[in-house]
KOLGU-4560 file (N, C-alpha, C; in nm, 3 decimals, padded with zeros to 5 digits):
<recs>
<n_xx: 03.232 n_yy: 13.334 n_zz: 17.923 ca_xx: 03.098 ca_yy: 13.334 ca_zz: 17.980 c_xx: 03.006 c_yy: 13.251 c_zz: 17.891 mol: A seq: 1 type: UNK>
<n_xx: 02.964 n_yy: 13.182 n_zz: 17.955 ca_xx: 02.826 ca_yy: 13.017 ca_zz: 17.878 c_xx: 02.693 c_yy: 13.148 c_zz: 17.876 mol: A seq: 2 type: UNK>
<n_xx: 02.656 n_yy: 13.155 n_zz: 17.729 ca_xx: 02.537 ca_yy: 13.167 ca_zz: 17.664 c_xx: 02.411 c_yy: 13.125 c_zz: 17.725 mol: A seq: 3 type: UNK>
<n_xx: 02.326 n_yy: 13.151 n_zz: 17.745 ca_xx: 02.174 ca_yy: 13.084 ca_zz: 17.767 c_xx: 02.151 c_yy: 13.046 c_zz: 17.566 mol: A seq: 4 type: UNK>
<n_xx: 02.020 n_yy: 12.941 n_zz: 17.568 ca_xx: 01.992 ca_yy: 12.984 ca_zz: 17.481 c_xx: 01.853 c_yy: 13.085 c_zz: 17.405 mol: A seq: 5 type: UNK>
<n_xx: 01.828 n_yy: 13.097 n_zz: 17.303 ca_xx: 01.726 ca_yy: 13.216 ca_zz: 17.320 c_xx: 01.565 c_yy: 13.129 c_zz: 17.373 mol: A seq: 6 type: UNK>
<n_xx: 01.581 n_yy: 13.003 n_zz: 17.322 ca_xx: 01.461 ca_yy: 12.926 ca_zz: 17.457 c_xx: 01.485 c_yy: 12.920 c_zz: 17.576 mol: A seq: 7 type: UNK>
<n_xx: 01.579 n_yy: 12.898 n_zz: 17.607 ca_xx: 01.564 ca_yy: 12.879 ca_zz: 17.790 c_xx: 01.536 c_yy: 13.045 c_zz: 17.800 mol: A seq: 8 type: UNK>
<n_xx: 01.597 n_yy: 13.138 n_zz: 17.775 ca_xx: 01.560 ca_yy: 13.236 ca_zz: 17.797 c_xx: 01.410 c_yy: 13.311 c_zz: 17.822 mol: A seq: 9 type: UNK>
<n_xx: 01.381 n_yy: 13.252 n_zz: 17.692 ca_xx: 01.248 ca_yy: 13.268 ca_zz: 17.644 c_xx: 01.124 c_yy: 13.229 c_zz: 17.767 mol: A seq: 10 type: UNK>
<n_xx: 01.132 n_yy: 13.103 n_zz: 17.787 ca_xx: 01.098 ca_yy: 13.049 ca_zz: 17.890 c_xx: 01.098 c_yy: 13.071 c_zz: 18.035 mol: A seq: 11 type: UNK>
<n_xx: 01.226 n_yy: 13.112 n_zz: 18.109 ca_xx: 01.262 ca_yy: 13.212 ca_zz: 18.206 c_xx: 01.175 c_yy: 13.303 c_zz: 18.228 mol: A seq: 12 type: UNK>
<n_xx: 01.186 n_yy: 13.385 n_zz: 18.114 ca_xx: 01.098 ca_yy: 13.528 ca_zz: 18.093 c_xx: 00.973 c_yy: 13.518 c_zz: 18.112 mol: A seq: 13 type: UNK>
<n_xx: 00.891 n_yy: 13.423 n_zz: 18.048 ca_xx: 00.754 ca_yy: 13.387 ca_zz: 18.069 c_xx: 00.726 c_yy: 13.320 c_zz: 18.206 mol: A seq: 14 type: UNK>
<n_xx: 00.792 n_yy: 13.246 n_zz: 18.251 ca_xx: 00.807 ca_yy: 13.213 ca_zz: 18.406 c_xx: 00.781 c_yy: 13.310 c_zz: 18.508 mol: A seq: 15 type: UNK>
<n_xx: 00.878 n_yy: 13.426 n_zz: 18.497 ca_xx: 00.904 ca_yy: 13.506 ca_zz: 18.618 c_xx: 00.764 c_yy: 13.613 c_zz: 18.541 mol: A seq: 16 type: UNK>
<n_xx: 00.702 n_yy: 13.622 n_zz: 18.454 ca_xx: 00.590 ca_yy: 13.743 ca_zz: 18.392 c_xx: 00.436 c_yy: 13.646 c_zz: 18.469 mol: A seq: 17 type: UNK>
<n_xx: 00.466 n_yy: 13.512 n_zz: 18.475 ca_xx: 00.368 ca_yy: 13.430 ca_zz: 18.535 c_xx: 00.341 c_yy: 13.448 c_zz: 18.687 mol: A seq: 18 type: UNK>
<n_xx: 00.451 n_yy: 13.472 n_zz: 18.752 ca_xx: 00.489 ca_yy: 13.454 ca_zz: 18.877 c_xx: 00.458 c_yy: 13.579 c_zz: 18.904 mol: A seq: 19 type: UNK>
<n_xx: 00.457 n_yy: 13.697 n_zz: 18.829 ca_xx: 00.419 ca_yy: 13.822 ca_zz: 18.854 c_xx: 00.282 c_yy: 13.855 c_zz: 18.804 mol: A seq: 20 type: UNK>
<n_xx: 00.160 n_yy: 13.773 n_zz: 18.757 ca_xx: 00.046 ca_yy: 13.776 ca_zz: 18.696 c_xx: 00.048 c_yy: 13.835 c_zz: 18.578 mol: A seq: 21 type: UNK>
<n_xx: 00.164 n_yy: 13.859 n_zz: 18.517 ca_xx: 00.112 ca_yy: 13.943 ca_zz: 18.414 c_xx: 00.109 c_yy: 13.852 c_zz: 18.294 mol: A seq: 22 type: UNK>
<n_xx: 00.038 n_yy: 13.882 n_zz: 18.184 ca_xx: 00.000 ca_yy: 13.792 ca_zz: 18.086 c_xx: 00.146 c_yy: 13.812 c_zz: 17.957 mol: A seq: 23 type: UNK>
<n_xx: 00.147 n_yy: 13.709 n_zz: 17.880 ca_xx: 00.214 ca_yy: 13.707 ca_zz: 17.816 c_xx: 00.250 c_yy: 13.602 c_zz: 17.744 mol: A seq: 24 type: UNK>
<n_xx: 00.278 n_yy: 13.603 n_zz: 17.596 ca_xx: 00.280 ca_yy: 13.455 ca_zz: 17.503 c_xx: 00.349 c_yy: 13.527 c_zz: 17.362 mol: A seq: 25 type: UNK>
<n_xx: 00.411 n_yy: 13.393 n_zz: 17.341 ca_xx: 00.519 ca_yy: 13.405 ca_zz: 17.223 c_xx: 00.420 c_yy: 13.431 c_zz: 17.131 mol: A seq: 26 type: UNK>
<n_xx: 00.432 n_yy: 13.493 n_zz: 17.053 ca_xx: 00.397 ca_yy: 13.530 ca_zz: 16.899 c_xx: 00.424 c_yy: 13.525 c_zz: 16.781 mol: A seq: 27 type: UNK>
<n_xx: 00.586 n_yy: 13.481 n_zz: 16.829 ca_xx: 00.677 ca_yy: 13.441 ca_zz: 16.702 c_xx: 00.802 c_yy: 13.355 c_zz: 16.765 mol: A seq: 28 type: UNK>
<n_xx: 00.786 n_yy: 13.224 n_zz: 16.691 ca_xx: 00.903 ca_yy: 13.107 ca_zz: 16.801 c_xx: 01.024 c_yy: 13.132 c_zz: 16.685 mol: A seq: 29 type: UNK>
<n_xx: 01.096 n_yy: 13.160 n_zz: 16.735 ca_xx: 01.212 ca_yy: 13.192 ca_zz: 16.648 c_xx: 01.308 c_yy: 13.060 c_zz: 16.671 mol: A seq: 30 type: UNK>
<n_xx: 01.468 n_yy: 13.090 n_zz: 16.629 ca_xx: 01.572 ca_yy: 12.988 ca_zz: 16.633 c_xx: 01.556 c_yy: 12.953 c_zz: 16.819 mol: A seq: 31 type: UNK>
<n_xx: 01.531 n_yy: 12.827 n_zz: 16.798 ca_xx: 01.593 ca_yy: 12.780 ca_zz: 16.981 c_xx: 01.744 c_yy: 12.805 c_zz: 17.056 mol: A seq: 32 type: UNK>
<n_xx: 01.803 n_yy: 12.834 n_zz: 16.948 ca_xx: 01.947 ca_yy: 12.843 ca_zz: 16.992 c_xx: 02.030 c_yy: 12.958 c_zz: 16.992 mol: A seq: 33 type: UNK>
<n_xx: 02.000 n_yy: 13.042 n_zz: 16.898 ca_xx: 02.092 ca_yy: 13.184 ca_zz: 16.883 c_xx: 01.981 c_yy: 13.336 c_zz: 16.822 mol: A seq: 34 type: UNK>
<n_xx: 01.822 n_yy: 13.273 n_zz: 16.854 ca_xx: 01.738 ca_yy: 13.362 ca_zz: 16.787 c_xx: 01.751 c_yy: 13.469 c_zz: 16.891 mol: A seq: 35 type: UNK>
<n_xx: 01.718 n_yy: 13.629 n_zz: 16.790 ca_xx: 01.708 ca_yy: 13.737 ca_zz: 16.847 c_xx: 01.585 c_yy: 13.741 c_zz: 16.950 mol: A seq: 36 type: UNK>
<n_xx: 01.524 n_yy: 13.852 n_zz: 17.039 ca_xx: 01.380 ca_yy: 13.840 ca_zz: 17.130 c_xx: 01.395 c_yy: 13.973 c_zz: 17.122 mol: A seq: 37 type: UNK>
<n_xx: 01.273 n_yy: 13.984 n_zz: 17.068 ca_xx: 01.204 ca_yy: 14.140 ca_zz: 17.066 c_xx: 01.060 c_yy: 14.105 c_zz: 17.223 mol: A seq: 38 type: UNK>
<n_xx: 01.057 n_yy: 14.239 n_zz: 17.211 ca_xx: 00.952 ca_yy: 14.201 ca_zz: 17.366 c_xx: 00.848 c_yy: 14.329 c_zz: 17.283 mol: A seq: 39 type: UNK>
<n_xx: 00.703 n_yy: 14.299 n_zz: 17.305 ca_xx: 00.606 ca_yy: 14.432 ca_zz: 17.242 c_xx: 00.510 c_yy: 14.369 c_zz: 17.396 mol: A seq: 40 type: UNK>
<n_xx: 00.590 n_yy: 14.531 n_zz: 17.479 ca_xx: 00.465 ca_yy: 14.578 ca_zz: 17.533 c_xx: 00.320 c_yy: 14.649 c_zz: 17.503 mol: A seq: 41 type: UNK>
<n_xx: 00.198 n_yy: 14.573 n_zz: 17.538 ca_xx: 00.092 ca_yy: 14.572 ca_zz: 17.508 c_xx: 00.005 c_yy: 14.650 c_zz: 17.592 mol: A seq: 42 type: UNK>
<n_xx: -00.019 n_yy: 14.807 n_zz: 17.591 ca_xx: -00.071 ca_yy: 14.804 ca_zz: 17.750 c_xx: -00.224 c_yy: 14.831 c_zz: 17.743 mol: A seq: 43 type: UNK>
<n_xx: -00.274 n_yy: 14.809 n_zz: 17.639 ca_xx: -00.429 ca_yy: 14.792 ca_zz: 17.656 c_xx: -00.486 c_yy: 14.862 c_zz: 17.601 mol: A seq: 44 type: UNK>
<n_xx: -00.487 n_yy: 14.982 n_zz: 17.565 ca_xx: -00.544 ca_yy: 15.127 ca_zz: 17.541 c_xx: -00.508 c_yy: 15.168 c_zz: 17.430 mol: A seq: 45 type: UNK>
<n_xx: -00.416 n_yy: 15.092 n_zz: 17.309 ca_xx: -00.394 ca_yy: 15.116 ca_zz: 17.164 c_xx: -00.296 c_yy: 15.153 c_zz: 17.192 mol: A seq: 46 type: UNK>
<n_xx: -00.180 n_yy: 15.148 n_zz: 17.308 ca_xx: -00.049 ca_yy: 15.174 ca_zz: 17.231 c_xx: 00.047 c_yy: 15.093 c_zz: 17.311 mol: A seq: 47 type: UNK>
<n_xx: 00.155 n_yy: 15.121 n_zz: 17.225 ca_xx: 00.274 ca_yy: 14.989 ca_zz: 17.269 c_xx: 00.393 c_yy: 15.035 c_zz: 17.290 mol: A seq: 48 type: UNK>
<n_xx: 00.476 n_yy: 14.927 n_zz: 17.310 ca_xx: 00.635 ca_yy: 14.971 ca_zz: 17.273 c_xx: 00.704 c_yy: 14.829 c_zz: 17.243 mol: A seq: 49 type: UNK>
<n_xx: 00.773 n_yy: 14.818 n_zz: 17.193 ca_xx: 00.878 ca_yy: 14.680 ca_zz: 17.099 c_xx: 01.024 c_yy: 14.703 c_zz: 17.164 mol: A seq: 50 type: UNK>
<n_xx: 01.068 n_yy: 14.616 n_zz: 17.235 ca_xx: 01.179 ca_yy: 14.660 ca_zz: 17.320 c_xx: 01.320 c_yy: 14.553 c_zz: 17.212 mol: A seq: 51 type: UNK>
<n_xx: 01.419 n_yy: 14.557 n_zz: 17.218 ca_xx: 01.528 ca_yy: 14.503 ca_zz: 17.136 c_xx: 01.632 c_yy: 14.519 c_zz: 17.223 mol: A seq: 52 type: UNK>
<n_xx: 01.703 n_yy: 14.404 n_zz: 17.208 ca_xx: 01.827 ca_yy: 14.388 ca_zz: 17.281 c_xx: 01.931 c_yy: 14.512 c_zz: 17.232 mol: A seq: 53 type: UNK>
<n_xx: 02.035 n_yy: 14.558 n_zz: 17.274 ca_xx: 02.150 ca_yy: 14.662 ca_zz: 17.231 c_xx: 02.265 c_yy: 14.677 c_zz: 17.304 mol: A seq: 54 type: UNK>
<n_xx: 02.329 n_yy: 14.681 n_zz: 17.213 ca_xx: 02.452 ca_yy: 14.657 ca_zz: 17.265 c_xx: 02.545 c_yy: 14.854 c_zz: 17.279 mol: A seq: 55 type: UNK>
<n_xx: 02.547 n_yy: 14.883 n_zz: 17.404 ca_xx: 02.686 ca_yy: 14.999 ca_zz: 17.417 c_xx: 02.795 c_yy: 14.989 c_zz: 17.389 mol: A seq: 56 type: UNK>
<n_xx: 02.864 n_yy: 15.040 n_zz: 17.288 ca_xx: 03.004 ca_yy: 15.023 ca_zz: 17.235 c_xx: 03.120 c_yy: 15.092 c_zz: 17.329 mol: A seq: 57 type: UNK>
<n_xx: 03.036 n_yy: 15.177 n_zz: 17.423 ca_xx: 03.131 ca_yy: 15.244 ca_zz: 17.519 c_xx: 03.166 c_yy: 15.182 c_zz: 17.611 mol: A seq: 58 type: UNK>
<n_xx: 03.014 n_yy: 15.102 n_zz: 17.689 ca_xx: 03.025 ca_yy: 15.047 ca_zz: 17.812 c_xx: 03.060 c_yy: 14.890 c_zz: 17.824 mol: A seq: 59 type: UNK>
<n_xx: 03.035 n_yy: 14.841 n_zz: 17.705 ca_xx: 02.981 ca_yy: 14.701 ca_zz: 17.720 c_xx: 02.886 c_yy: 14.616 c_zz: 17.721 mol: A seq: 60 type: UNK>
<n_xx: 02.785 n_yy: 14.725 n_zz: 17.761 ca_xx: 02.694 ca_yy: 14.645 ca_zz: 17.820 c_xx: 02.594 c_yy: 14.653 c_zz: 17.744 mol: A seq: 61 type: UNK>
<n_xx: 02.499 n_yy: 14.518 n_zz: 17.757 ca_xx: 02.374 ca_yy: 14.511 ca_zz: 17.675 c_xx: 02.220 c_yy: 14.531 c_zz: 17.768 mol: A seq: 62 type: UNK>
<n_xx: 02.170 n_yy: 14.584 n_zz: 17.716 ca_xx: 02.013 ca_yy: 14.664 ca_zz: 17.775 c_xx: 01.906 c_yy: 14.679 c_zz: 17.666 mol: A seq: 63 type: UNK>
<n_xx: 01.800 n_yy: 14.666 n_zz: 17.702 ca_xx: 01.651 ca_yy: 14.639 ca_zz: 17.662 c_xx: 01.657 c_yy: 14.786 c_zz: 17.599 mol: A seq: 64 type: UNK>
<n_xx: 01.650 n_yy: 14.814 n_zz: 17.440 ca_xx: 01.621 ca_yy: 14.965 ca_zz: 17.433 c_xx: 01.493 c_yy: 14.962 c_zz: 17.333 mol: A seq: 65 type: UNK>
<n_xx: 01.411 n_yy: 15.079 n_zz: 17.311 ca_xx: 01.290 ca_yy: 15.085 ca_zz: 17.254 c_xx: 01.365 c_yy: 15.067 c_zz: 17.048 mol: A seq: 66 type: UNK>
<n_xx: 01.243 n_yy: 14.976 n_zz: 17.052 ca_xx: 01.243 ca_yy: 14.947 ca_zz: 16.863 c_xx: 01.178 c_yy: 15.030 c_zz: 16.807 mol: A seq: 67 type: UNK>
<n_xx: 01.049 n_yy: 15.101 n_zz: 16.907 ca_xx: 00.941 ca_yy: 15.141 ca_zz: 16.816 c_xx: 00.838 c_yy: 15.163 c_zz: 16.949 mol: A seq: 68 type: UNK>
<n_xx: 00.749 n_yy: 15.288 n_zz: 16.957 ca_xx: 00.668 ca_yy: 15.335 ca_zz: 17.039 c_xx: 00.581 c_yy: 15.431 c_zz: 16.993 mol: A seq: 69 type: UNK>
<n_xx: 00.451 n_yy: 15.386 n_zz: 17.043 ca_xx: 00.296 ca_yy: 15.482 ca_zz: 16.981 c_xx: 00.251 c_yy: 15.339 c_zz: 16.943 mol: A seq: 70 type: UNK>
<n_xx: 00.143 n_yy: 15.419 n_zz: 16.877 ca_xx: 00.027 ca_yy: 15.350 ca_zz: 16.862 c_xx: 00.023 c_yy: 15.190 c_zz: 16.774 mol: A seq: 71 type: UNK>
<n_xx: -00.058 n_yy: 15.055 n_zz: 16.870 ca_xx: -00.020 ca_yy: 14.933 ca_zz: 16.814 c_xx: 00.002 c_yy: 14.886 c_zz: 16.732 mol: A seq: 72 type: UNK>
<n_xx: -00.061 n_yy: 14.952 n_zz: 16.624 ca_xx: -00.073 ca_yy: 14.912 ca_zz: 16.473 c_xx: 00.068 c_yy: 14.960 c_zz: 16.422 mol: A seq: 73 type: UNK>
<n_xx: 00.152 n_yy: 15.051 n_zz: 16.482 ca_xx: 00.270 ca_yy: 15.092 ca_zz: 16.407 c_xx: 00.393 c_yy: 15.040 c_zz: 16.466 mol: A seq: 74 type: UNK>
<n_xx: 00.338 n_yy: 15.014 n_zz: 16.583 ca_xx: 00.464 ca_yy: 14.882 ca_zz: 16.679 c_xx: 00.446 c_yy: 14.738 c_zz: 16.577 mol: A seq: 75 type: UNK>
<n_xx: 00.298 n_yy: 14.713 n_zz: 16.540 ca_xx: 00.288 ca_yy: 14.561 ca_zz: 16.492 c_xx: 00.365 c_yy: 14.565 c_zz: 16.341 mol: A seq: 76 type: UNK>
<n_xx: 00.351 n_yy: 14.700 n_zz: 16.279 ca_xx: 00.406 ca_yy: 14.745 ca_zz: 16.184 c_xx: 00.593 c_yy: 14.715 c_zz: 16.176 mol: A seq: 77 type: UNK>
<n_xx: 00.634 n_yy: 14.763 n_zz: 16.277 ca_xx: 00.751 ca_yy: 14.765 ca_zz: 16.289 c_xx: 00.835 c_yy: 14.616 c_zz: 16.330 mol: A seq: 78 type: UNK>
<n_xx: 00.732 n_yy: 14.535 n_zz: 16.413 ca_xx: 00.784 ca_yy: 14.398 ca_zz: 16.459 c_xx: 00.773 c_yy: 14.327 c_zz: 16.323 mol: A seq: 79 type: UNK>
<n_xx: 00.656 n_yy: 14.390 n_zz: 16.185 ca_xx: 00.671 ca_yy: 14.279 ca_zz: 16.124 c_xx: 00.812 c_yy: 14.307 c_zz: 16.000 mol: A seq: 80 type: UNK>
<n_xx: 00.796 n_yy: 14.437 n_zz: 15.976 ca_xx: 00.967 ca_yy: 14.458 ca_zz: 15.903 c_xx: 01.088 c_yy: 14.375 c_zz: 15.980 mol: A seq: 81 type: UNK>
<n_xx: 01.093 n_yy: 14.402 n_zz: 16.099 ca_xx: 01.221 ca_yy: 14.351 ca_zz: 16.174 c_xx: 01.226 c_yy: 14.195 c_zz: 16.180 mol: A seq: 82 type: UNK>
<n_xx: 01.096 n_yy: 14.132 n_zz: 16.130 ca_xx: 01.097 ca_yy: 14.004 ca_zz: 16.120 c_xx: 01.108 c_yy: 13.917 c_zz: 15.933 mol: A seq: 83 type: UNK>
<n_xx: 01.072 n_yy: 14.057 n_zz: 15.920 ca_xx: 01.082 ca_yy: 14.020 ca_zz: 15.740 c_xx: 01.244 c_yy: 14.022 c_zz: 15.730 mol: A seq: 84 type: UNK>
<n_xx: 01.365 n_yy: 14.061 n_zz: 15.770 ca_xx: 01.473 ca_yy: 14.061 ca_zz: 15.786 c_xx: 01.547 c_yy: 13.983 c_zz: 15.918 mol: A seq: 85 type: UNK>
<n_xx: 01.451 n_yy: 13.905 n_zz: 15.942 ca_xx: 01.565 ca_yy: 13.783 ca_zz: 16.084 c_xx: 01.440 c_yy: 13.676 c_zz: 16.093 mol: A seq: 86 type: UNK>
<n_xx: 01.430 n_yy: 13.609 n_zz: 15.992 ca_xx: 01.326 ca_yy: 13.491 ca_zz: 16.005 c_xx: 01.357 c_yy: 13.412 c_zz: 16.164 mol: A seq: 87 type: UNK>
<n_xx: 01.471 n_yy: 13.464 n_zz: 16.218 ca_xx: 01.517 ca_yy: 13.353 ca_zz: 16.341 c_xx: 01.432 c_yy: 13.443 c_zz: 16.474 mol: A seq: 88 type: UNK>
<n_xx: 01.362 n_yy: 13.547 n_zz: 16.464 ca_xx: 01.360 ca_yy: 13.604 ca_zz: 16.554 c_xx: 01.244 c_yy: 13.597 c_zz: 16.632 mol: A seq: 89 type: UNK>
<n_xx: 01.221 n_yy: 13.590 n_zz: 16.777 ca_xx: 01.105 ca_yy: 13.567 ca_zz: 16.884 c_xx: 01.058 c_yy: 13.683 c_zz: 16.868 mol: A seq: 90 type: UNK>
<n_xx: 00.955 n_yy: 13.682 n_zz: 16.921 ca_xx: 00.836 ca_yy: 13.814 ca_zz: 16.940 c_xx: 00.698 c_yy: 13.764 c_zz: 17.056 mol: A seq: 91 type: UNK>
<n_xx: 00.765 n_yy: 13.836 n_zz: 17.130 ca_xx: 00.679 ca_yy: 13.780 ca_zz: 17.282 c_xx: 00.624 c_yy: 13.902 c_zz: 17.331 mol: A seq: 92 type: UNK>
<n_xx: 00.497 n_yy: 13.892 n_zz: 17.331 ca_xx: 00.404 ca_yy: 14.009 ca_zz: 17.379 c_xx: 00.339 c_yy: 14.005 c_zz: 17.522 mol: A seq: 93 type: UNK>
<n_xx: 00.410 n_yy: 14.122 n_zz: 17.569 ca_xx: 00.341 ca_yy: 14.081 ca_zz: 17.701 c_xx: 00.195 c_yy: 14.214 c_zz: 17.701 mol: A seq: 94 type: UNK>
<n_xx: 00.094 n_yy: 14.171 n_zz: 17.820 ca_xx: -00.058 ca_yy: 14.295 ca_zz: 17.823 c_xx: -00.026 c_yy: 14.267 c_zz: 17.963 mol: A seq: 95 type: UNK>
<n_xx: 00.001 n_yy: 14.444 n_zz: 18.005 ca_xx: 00.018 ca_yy: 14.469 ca_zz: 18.127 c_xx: -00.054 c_yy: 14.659 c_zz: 18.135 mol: A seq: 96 type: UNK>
<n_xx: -00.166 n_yy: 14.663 n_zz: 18.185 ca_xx: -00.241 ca_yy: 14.839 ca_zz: 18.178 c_xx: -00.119 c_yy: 14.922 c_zz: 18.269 mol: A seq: 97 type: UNK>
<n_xx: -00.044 n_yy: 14.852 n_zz: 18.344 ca_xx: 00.041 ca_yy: 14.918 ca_zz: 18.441 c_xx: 00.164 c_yy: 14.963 c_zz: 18.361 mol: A seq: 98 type: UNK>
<n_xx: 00.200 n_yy: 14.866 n_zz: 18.270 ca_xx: 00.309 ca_yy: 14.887 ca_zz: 18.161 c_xx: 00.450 c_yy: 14.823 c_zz: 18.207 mol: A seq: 99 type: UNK>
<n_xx: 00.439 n_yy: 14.730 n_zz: 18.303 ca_xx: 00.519 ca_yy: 14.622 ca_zz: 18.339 c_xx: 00.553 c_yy: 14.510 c_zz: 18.241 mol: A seq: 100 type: UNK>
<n_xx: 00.724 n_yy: 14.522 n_zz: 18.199 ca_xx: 00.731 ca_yy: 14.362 ca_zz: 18.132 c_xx: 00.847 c_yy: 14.347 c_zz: 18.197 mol: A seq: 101 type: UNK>
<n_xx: 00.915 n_yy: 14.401 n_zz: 18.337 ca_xx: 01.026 ca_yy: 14.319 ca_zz: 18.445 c_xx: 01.171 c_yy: 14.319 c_zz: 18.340 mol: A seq: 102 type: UNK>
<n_xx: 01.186 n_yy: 14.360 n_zz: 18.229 ca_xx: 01.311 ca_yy: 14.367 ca_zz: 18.146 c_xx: 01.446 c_yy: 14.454 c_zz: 18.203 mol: A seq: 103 type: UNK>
<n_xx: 01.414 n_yy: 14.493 n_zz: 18.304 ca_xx: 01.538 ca_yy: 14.563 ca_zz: 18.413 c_xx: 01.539 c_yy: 14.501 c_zz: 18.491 mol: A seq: 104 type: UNK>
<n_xx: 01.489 n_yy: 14.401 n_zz: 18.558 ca_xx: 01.560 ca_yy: 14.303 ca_zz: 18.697 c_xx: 01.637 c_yy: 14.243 c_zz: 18.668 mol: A seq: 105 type: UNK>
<n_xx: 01.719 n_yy: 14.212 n_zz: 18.802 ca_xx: 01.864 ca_yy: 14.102 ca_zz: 18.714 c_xx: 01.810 c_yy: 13.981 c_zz: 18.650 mol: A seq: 106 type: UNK>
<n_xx: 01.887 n_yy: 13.933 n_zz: 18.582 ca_xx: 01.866 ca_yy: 13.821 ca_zz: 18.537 c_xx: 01.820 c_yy: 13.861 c_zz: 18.378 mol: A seq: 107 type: UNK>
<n_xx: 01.733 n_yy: 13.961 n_zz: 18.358 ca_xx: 01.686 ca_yy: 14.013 ca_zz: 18.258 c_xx: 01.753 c_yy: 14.071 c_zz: 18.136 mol: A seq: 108 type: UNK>
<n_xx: 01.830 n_yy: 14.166 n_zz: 18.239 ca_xx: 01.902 ca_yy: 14.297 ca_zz: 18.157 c_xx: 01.996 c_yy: 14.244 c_zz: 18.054 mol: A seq: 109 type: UNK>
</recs>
């Protein structure tokens, strides 16, 4: 199975968050080619969540799971450790009050 890379990806993602009005912009441009993507939902009201790729050792399969949730300052807290340890890594924030960032539709997951 052919890889995307973590830009086209990147890009994709911001595409289809456009196409759905919701706002959203990189915050941290990581490796174009094999960088990790953290996602920090932003939902307006002081609190967040930092979503991270993961991998199931049972199933296979990889899914969007929470890094870190509550209040922004301790999500921004947490995106910046996880970045002090993967200089390669994206950080794309989306602001949605509904709490939409589309990370379960196909194409996504």
């Amino acid at each position: 199975m052919t890889r995307l890379t973590a830009e086209f990806w990147v890009q994709a993602y911001l595409a289809r968050l456009r196409f759905q009005e919701i706002p959203a912009f990189v915050v941290a441009h990581g490796d174009d080619t094999a960088g990790a993507v953290l996602v920090k939902l932003n939902t307006l009201d002081g609190q967040a969540i930092a979503f991270h790729r993961s991998y199931d050792l049972m199933s296979g399969d990889r899914t969007w799971a929470d890094l870190a949730s509550g209040e922004e300052r301790a999500v921004d807290d947490a995106i910046q450790r996880q970045r002090g340890f993967d200089p390669d890594l994206w950080v794309i924030e989306v602001e949605d009050r509904q709490g939409r960032h589309l990370l379960g539709e196909d194409g996504l997951e």
